[in-house]
C-alpha positions in Angstrom: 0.0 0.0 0.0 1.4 3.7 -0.4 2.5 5.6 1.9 3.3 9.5 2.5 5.6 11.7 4.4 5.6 15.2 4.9 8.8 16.5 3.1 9.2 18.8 6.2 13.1 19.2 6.5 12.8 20.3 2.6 10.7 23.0 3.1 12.6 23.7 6.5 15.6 24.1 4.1 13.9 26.5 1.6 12.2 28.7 4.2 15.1 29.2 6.7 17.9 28.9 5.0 17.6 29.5 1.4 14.7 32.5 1.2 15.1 33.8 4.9 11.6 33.8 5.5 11.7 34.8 8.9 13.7 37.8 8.4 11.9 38.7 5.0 8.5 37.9 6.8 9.7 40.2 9.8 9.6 43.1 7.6 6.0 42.9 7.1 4.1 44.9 9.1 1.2 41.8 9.9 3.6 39.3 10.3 6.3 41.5 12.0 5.9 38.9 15.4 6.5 35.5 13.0 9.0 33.2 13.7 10.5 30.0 12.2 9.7 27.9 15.5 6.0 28.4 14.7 5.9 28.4 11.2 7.8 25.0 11.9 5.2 24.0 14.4 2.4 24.7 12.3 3.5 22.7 9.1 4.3 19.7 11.3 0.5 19.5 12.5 -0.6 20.2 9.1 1.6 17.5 7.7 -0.2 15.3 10.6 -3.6 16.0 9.2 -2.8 15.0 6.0 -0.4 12.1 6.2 -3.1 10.6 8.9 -6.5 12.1 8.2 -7.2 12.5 4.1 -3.9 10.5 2.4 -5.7 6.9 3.9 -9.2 7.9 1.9 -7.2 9.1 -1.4 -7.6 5.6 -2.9 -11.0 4.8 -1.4 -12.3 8.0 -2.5 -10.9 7.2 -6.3 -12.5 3.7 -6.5 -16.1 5.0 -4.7 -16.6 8.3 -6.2 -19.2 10.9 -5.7 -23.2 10.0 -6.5 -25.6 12.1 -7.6 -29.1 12.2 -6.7 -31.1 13.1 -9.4 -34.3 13.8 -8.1 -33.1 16.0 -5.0 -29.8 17.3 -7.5 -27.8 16.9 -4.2 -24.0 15.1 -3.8 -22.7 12.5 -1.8 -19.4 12.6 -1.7 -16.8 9.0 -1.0 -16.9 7.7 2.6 -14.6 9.6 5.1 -14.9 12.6 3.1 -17.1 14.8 4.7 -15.5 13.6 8.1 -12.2 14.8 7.1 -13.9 18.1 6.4 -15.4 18.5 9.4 -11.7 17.9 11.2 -9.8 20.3 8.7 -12.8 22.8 10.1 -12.1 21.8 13.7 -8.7 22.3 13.6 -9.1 25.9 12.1 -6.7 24.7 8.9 -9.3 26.8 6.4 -8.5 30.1 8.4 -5.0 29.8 8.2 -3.8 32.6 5.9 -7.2 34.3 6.1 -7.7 38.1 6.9 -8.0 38.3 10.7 -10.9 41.1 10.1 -13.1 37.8 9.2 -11.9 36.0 11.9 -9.3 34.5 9.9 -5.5 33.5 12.0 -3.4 35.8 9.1 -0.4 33.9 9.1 1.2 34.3 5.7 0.5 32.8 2.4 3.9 31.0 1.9 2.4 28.6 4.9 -0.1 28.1 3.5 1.5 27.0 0.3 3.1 24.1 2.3 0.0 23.0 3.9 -1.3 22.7 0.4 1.4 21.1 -1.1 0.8 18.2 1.8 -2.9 18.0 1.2 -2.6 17.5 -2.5 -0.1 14.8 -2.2 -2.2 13.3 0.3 -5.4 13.4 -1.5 -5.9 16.0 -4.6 -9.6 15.2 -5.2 -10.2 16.0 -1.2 -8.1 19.0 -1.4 -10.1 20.5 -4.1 -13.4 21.3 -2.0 -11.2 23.6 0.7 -8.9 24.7 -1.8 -11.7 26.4 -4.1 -12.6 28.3 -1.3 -9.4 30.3 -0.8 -9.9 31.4 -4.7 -13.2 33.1 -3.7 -12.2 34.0 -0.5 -9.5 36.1 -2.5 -11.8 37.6 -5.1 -14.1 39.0 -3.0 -12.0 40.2 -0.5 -10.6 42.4 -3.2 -13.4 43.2 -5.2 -16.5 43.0 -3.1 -19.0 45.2 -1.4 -18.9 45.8 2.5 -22.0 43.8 2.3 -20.7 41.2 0.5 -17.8 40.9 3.0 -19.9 41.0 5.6 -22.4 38.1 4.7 -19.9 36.0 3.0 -16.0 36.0 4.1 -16.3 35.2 7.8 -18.5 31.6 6.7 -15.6 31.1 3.9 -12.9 32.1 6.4 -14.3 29.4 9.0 -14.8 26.8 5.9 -18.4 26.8 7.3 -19.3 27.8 3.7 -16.9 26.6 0.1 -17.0 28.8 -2.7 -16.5 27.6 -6.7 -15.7 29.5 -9.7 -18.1 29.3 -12.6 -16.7 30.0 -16.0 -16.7 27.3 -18.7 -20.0 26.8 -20.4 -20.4 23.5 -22.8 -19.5 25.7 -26.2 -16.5 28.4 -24.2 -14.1 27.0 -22.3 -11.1 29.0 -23.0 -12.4 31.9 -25.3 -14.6 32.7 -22.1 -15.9 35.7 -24.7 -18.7 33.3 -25.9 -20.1 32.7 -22.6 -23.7 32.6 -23.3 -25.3 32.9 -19.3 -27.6 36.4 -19.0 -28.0 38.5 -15.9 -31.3 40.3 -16.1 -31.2 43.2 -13.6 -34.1 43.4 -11.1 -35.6 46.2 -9.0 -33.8 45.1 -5.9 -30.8 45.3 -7.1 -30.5 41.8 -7.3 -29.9 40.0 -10.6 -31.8 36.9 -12.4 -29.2 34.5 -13.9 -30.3 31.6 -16.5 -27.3 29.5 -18.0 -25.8 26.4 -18.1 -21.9 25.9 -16.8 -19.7 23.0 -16.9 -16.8 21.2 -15.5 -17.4 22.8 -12.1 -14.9 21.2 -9.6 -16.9 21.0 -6.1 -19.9 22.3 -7.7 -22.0 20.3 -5.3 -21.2 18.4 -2.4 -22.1 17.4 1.2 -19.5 19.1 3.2 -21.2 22.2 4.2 -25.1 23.7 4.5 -24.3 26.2 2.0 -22.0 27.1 -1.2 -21.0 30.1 -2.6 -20.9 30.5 -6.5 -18.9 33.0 -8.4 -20.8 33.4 -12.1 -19.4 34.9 -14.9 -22.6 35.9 -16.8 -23.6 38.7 -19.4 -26.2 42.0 -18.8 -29.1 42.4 -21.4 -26.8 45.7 -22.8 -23.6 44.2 -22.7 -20.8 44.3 -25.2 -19.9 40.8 -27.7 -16.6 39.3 -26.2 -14.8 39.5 -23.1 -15.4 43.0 -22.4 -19.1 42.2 -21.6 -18.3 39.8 -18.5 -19.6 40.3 -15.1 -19.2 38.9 -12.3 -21.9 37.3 -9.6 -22.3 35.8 -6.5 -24.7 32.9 -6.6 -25.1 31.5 -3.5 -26.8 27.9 -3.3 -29.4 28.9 -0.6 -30.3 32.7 -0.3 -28.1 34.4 2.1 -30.8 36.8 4.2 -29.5 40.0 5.4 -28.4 39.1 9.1 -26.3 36.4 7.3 -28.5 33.1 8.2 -29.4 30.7 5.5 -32.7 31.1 3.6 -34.5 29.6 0.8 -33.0 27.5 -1.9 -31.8 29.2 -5.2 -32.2 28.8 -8.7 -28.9 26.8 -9.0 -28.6 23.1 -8.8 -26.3 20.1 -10.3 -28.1 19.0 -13.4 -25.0 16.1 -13.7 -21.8 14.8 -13.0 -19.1 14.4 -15.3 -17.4 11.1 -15.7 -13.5 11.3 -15.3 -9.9 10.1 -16.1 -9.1 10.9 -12.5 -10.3 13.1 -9.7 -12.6 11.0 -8.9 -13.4 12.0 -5.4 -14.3 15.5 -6.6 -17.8 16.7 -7.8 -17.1 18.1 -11.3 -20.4 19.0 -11.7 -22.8 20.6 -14.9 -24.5 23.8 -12.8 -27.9 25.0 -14.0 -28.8 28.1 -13.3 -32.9 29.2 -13.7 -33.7 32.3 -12.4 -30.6 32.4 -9.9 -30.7 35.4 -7.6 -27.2 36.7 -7.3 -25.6 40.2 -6.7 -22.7 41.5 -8.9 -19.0 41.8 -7.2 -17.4 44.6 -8.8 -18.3 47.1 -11.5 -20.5 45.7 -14.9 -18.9 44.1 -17.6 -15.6 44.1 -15.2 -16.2 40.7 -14.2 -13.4 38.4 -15.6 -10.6 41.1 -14.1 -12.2 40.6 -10.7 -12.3 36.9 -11.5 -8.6 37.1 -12.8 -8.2 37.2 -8.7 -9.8 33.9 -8.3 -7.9 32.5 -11.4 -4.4 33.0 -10.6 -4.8 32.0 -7.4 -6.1 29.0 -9.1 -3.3 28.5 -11.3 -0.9 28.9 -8.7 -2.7 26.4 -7.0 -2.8 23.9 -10.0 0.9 24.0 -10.1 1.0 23.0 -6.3 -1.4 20.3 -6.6 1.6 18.7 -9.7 4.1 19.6 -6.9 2.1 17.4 -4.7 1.4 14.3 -7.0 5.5 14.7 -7.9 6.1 14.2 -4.5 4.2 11.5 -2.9 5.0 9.2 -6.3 8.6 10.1 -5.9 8.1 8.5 -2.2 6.6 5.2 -3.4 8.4 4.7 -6.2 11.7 5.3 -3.9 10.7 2.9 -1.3 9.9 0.3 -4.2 12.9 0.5 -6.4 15.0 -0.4 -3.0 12.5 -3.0 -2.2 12.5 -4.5 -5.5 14.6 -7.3 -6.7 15.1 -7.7 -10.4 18.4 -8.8 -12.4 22.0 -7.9 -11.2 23.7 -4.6 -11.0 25.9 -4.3 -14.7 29.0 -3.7 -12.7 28.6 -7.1 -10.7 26.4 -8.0 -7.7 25.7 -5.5 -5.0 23.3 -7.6 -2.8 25.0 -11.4 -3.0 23.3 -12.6 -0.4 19.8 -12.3 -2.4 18.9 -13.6 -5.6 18.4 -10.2 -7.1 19.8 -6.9 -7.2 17.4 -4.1 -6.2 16.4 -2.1 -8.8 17.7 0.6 -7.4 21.2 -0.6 -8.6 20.1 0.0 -12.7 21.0 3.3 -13.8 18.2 3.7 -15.7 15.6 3.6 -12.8 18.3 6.1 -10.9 17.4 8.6 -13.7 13.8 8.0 -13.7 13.7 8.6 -9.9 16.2 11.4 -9.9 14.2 13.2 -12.1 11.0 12.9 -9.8 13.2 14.4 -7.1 14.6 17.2 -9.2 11.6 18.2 -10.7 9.9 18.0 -6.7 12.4 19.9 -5.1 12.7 22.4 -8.0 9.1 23.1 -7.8 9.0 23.5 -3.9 11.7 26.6 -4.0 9.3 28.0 -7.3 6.5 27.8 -5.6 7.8 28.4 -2.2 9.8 31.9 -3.6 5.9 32.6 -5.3 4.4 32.7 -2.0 6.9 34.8 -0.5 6.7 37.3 -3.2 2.7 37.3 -2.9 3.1 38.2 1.1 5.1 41.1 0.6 3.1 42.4 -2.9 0.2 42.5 -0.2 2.2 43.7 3.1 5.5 45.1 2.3 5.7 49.0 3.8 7.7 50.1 0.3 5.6 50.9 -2.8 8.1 50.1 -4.9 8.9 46.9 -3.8 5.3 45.6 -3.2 4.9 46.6 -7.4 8.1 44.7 -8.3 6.8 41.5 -6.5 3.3 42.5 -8.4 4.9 42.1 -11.4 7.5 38.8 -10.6 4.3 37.2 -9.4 2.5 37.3 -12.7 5.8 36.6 -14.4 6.1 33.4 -12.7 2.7 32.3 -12.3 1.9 31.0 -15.6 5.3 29.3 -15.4 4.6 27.5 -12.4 1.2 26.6 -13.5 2.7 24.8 -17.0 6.1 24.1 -16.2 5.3 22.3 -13.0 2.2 20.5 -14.2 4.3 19.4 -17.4 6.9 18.4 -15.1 4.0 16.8 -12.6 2.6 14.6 -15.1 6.3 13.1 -16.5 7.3 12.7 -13.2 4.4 10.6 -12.2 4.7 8.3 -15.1 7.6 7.9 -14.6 7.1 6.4 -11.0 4.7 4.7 -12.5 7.1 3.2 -14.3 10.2 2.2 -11.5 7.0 -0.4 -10.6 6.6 -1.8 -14.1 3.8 -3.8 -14.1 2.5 -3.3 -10.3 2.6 0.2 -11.5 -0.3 -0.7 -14.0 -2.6 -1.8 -11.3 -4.5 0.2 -8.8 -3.0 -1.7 -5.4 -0.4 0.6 -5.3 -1.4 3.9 -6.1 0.9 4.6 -8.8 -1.7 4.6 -11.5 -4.0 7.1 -9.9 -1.1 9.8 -9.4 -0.8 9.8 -13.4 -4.6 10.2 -13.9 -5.0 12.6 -11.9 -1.9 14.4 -12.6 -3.5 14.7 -16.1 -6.1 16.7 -15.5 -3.5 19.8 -14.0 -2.3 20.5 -17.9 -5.6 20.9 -19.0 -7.7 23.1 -16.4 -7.5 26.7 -15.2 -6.3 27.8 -19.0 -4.4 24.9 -20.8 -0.4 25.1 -20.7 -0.6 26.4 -24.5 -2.8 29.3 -22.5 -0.2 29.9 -20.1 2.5 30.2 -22.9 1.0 32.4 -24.5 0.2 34.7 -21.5 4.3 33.8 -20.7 5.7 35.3 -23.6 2.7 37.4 -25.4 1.9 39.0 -22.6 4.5 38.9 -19.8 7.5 39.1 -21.8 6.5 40.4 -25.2 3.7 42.6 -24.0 6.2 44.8 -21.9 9.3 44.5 -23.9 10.9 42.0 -21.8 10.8 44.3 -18.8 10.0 41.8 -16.2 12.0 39.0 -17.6 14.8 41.5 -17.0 13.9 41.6 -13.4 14.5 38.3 -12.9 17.7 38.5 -14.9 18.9 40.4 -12.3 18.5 38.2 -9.4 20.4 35.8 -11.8 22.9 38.0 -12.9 23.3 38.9 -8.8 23.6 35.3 -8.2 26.5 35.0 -10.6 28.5 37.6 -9.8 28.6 36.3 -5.8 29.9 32.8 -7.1 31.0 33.3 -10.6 34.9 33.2 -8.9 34.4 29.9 -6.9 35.4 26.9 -8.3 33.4 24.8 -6.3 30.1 26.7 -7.7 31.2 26.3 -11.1 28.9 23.5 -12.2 26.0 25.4 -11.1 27.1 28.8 -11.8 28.4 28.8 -15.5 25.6 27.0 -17.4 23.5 29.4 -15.2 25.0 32.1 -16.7 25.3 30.8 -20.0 21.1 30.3 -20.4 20.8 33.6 -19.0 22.2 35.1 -21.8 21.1 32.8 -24.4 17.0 33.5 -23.0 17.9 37.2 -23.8 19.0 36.7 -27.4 16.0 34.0 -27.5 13.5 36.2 -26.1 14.3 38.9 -29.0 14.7 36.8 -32.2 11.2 35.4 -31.7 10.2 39.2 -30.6 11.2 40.1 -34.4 9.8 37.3 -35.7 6.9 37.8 -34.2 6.2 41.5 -35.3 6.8 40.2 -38.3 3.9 37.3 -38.2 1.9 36.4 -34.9 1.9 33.0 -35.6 5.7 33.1 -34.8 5.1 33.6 -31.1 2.2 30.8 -31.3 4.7 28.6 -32.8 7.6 29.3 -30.4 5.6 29.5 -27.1 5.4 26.4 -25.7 9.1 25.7 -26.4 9.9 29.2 -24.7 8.2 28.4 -21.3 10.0 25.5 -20.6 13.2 27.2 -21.1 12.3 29.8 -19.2 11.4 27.6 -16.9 14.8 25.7 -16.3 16.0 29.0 -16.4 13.9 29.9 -13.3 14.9 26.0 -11.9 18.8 26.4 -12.4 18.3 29.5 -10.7 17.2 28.0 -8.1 19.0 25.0 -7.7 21.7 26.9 -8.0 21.0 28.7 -4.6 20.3 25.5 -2.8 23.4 24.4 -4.1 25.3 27.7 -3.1 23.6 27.1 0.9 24.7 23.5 0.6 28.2 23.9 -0.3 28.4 26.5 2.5 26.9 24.2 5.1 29.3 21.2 4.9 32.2 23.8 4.6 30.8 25.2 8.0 31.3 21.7 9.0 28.4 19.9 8.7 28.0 16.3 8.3 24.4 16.3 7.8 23.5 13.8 4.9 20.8 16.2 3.4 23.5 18.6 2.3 25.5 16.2 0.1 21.8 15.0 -1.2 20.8 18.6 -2.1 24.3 18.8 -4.4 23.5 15.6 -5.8 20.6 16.3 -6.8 21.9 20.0 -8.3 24.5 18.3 -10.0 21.9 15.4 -11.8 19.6 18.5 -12.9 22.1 20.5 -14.9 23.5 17.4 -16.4 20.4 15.6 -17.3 17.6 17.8 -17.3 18.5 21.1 -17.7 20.5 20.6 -21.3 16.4 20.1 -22.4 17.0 23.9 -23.1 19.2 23.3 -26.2 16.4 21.3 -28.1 13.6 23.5 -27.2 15.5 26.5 -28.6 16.2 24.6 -32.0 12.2 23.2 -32.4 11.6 27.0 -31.4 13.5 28.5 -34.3 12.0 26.0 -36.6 9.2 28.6 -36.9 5.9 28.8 -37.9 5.9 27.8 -41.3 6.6 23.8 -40.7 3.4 24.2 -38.6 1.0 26.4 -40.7 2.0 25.0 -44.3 0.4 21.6 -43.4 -2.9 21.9 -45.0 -2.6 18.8 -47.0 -1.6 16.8 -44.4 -4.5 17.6 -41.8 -7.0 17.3 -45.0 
């Protein structure tokens, strides 16, 4: 059977002595008491509640699903489920990072990051009820109205109430421009909504006595395309003014979609008939208020693939030592059994290697993410709460695609290290690649987020922001560029970073001269960005390593942590060179193809 545990001394190791959090936390007025020892202590119950409470119903939860009551449109969700819930409630883990004004604990983002990261490798479906919540929480926090606040963020807060999002309808899923779902203004100020939407994770279930919708729907007088958006909340029973629940709405589950994985989540087809709802934000504004809900979502994508990465790098760890198959090529290593371990072939060392670069990679991406999104919101400088604005959104679709890419590889991987056992459900392995699929695919495809990468985020301000980064690169460099022992970290460093420049402007030209250009070259160009963002950070954990064990220390993890460096640039960062070519391959090979896709 699988097993999980929290990979606490790693994100010891990134917070403390890699990013500093404490003294980077400190800084921020909110969080200006914080210190490691509670961050530490937090984390460790966390890890607790999901190694012990939702990882042993992850499998259970797969095979049973979620049923659907047709006649009363209400969800039961897999056995255990709804008890877990009520324990995640209990223990106060849905008010962790929330605003202490709704009663939430405010303690800052980049814990909760980790808390995440542990619930999705213990149980992604589960995690996907609680973790939609924090997207709305988010949303209307920014964007809505006192009275909004007021009825809805203290019940989100305590988890007493989950929230969805509600974009895709069965004809838009990305080109959300289509979206067919009217809001007919009413005398109250209230709005009727009629519509249909799809693919709605958590859409219904039987956690909680009430959920909070957030519909993307279209006034009588709006304008064709995206620029006609607004933004609603629907609430599943009517919310009455002193904030207790009242009559059912027009909103129910009309079905439940059938899936590759995820199976302990309710995707579920919402209809809407007549829906009362009242509009967060300003009219026809809705999909930049919902932009809040959505990058928190895509952030959050990547950490459920940071998740999956992790927990099948465990197993698959545990099984290639466990495993006896053939001898070693360089003569026996365990004599005294008929087999070697697995663990002897070099092969399934690269396999599982690569699960535990592309694991520990992600963690400092995703970790550094957080960190930058606590001091956007808190830092006292203006200047340097806009520079982390703008790194965020830099990063974000990077570690939505590059770590969901990565996800889904490195889970098949593991898959693989168990060869045919891997194939069967007993052990696990061949639920962590379904439902690793799923993260490429939702909360804008990874072609989406390549786009936004290098249309947007790099294109759309002349390269600006990329630059920014450059810079902590460039920094980075010039502290170890001299020692000899950094060399292997430092100098192909330095060599991508000046090769993504050159990069980054040829397919600029190219793609003022035709558009496609850019659609041609942006998948390729996030995923060297994004070993350029991985060396980077390897290249630190390599830097705190090297200075550790010439402090003196003897501790193991150290000499891992270059290991594992030292496998990435040789094995998986060189990826870059190939990318680059297929890149500059252009358009044309692409587009001219006419007669073959007849």
């Amino acid at each position: 059977m699988p097993t999980y545990t929290p990979p606490l001394r790693d994100m010891q190791f990134l917070l403390n002595e890699v990013f500093k959090a404490e003294e980077e936390l400190k800084a921020l007025p909110p969080h200006a008491e914080i210190d490691a020892e509670t961050i530490s202590a937090v984390l460790e119950e966390g890890g607790k509640f999901a190694s012990e409470v939702i990882f042993p119903l992850n499998i259970s939860g797969d095979e049973e699903g979620c049923t659907l009551n047709k006649d009363t449109h209400e969800v039961t969700t897999p056995k255990g489920f709804k008890e877990a819930y009520a324990q995640y409630i209990e223990g106060g883990w849905a008010a962790l990072a929330c605003d202490p004004a709704y009663e939430g604990q405010g303690l800052p983002f980049v814990v909760n990051q980790c808390f995440y990261e542990m619930l999705n490798s213990a149980n992604q479906a589960w995690t996907m009820y609680p973790g939609l919540s924090h997207g709305a929480y988010e949303c209307l926090h920014a964007h809505g109205t006192d009275e909004q606040k007021s009825l809805y963020l203290s019940k989100l807060t305590s988890g007493e109430w989950t929230g969805t999002m509600c974009l895709t309808e069965p004809h838009c899923g990305t080109d959300l421009g289509m979206l067919r779902t009217k809001a007919e203004p009413q005398a109250d100020g209230t709005y009727k909504i009629t519509g249909q939407k799809i693919f709605i994770s958590a859409g219904e279930h039987d956690f909680t006595e009430n959920i909070v919708h957030l519909v993307l729907a279209r006034l009588p007088d709006a304008p064709k395309g995206s620029k006609g958006i607004s933004l609603f909340i629907v609430p599943k029973f009517k919310v009455n003014a002193d904030g207790s629940i009242g009559e059912r709405n027009g909103i129910h589950c009309g079905g439940l979609e059938h899936k590759m994985g995820i199976h302990g989540n309710a995707t579920a087809q919402m209809i809407l008939e007549d829906a009362v709802g009242t509009m967060v934000g300003e009219p026809n504004k809705g999909l930049a208020a919902m932009f809040v809900m959505m990058n928190a979502a895509r952030l959050g994508v990547g950490n459920q693939s940071l998740g999956l990465t992790e927990v099948a790098y465990q197993n698959a760890l545990a099984y290639a030592k466990d495993r006896i198959q053939m001898r070693s090529l360089t003569g026996k290593k365990a004599p005294e059994k008929e087999a070697d371990p697995i663990i002897v072939h070099p092969d399934v060392r690269k396999m599982l290697m690569t699960a535990k670069a592309y694991a520990e990679g992600g963690r400092a991406m995703a970790i550094f993410c957080t960190l930058l999104l606590d001091k956007e919101l808190h830092h006292p400088d203006d200047k340097v709460r806009k520079e982390c604005g703008e790194l965020v959104a830099l990063l974000t679709p990077i570690v939505k695609a590059f770590l969901t890419d990565n996800g889904f590889e490195a889970t098949v991987m593991c898959q693989q290290v168990f060869g045919g056992h891997g194939y069967i459900k007993e052990w696990g392995m061949e639920q962590h690649v379904r439902d690793a699929r799923i993260n490429m695919i939702y909360e804008g495809t990874n072609t989406v987020q390549s786009l936004d990468l290098l249309g947007r985020k790099v294109l759309g301000n002349n390269g600006a922001t990329l630059k920014k980064f450059g810079k902590l690169v460039a920094q980075l460099v010039q502290e170890e560029g001299v020692n000899e022992k950094m060399a292997e970290f430092i100098n192909p460093l330095a060599v991508m970073g000046d090769q993504v420049t050159k990069f980054t402007m040829e397919i600029g030209f190219k793609g003022l001269q035709n558009a496609d250009e850019v659609g041609a070259a942006a998948v390729d160009y996030l995923r060297v960005v994004g070993h350029l963002v991985f060396g980077y950070f390897f290249a630190r954990m390599a830097q705190v390593s090297l200075q550790q064990i010439e402090a003196g220390s003897t501790d193991p993890f150290y000499t891992a942590k270059l290991q594992t460096a030292r496998f990435y640039f040789a094995k998986l960062f060189p990826e870059t060179a190939t990318l680059m070519r297929t890149a500059r391959a252009g358009s044309k090979v692409l587009m001219d193809t006419d007669a073959a896709l007849a």
